[in-house]
TIDRENKOL-693631 format. One record per residue (C-alpha): z, x, y; residue in three letters. Coordinates in Angstrom, 2 decimals, decimal comma. Example, Ala and Ser with C-alpha at 12.3 -4.5 7.8 and 13.67 -1.06 7.14 Angstrom:
<donus>
         w         u         v     r
      7,80     12,30     -4,50   ALA
      7,14     13,67     -1,06   SER
</donus>
This chain:
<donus>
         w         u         v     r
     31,34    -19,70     11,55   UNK
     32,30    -17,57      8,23   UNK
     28,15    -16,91      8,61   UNK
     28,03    -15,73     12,19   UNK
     31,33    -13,67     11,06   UNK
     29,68    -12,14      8,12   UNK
     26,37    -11,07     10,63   UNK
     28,50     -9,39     13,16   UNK
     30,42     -7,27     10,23   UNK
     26,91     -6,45      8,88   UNK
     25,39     -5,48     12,08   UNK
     28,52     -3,24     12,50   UNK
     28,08     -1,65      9,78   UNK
     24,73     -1,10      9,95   UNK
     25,64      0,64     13,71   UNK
     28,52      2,49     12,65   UNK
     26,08      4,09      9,80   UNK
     23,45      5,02     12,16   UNK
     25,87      6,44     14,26   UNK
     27,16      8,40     11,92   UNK
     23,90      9,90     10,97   UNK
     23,61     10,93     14,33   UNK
     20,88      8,81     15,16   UNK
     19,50      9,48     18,18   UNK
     20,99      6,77     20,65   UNK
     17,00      6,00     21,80   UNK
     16,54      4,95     17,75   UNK
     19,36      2,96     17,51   UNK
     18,65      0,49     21,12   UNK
     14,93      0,31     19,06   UNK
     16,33     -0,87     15,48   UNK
     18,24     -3,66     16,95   UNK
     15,72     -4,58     19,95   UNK
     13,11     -4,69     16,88   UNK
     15,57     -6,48     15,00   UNK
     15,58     -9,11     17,38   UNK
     12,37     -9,56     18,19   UNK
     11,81    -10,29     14,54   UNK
     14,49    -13,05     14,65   UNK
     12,62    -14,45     17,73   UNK
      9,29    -14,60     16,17   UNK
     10,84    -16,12     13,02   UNK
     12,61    -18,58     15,17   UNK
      9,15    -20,01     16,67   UNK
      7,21    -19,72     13,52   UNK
      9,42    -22,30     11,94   UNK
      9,62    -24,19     14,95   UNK
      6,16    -24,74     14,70   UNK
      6,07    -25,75     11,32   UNK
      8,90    -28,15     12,12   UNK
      6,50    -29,91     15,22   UNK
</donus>
């Protein structure tokens, strides 16, 4: 829990920062959709290994 805690205070700040370089709100959606889409390729790769 202190984990998923710690990842929503990062991702916050990481926001917050973007934000406040006036990053155009277009930018910001693409950072964290790209950000996920990492995670999700991550995620199968190591499922894979795991089969």
């Amino acid at each position: 829990m202190i984990a998923l805690k710690r990842l929503a205070q990062e991702t916050a700040e990481i926001y917050d920062e973007l934000i406040r370089c006036k990053t155009p709100p277009e930018l910001v959606r693409g950072y964290f959709l790209v950000s996920k889409l990492c995670e999700r390729i991550d995620e199968e790769q190591r499922g894979e290994r795991l089969r």
